[in-house]
N, C-alpha and C positions, 0 to 999 in steps of 0.2 A: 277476673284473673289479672286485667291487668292492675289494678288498684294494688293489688298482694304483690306483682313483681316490682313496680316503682316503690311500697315499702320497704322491698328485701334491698333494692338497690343503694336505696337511700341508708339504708341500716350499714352496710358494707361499705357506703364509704365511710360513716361517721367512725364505723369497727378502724376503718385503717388509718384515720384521723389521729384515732384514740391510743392505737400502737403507737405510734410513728411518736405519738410526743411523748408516753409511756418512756420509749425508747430512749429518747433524746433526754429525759430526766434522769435515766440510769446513766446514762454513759458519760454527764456533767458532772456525776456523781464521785465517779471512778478517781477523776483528777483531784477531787478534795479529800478523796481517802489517803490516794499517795501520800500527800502533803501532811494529811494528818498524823498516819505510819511514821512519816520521818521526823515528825515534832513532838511525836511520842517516846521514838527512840530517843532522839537528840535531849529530852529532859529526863528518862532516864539512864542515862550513861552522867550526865553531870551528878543525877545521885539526890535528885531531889522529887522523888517518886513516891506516891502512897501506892499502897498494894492493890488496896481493894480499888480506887482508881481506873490502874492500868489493865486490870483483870477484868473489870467490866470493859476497858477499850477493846482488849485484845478476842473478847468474847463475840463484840459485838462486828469485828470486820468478818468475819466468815457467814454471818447474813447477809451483809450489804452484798459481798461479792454472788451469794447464792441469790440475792435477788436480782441482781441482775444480770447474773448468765441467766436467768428464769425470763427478764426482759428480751435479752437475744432473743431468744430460744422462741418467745410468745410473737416478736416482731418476724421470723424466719419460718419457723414452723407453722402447721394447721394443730392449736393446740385442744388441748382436751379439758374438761370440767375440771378436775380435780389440780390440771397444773395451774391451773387460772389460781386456785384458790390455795396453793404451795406457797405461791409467788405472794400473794398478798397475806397468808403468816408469815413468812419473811420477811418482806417489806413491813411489817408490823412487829416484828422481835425486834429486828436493824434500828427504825425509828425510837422503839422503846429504851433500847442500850444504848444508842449514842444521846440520847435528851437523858437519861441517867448520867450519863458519864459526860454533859454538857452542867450539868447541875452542879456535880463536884468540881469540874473547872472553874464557875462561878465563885465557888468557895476557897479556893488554892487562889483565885483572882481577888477577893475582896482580904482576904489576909495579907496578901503580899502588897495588895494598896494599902494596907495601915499599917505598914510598917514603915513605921519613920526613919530608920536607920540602913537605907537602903546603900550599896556598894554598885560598883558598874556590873559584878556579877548578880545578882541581885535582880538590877534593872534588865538585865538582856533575859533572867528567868521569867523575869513578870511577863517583858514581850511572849518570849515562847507562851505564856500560857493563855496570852491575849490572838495570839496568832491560834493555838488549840479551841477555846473556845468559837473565834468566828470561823471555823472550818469546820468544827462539830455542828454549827448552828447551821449550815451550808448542807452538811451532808444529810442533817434531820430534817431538812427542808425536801433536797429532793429524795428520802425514802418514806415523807409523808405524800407526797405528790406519786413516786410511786405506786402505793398503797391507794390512792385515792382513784387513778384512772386505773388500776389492775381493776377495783370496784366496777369503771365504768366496762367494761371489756367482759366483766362478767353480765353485767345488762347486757352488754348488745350482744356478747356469746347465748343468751336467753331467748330474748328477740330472734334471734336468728333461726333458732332451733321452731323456733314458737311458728317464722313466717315459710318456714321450709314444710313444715308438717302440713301446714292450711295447700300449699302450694300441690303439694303430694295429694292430699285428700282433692283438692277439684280436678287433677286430671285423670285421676281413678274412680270419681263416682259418675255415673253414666245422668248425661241430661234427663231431668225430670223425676230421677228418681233420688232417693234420699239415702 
């Protein structure tokens, strides 16, 4: 008995280990979407926007944000199977739309470096998209890391189920019998 509760113990702190930086990768996250929102906006309003682009940007914030109120929600709440696994396809759409729409950045960035006939407007576009890309690269970073300890949080959501049932079973079966 007691081998299983020093398990369950040790499993509960790694569980709240595993939130807390969970957490802390959503909420770093937040600040480079802002940022990316408004250098989205700010290159299109100058009118140098591709569609299919910004359509992928624009798709893809309504996961980041669902991922991580799903991060709140898993750090605050006692959560459940199935939210574990909400949060980590979201955190897997989120990653997948902004590394799409990091790729076309790339692309709108290597065009606008061969272009040799640059103007001061021009140059301040290239920044903005130099600025878009390493904040897409930011934000794909922590909704992969999201995705990666929401992973681990279903382990130890596992485990925990696993060391709570053993725990259950030895103090309901009567000594010596099976």
């Amino acid at each position: 008995m007691y081998n299983v509760s020093d398990q369950s113990q040790r499993v509960n702190r790694k569980a709240a280990a595993v939130k807390w930086t969970n957490l802390s990768c959503a909420m770093f996250g937040l600040p480079a979407v802002i940022v990316l929102m408004a250098s989205w906006i700010a290159s299109m309003l100058k009118g140098h926007a591709t569609f299919v682009r910004y359509v992928v940007c624009a798709a893809s914030i309504p996961f980041v944000l669902i991922a991580t109120t799903l991060s709140v929600f898993q750090y605050c709440r006692k959560m459940r199977f199935t939210m574990y696994l909400l949060n980590q396809l979201f955190s897997l759409i989120a990653a997948t739309l902004i590394a799409v729409s990091l790729g076309m950045t790339e692309a709108t960035l290597q065009s606008c470096s061969f272009n040799t006939t640059l103007v001061e407007e021009d140059d301040a576009d290239c920044s903005l998209h130099k600025v878009q890309a390493l904040v897409e690269g930011i934000v794909c970073f922590f909704m992969s890391m999201n995705f990666f300890f929401t992973q681990q949080c279903i382990i130890l959501f596992v485990n925990r189920g696993i060391l709570d049932g053993i725990k259950q079973h030895t103090i309901y079966v009567l000594p010596g019998k099976d």
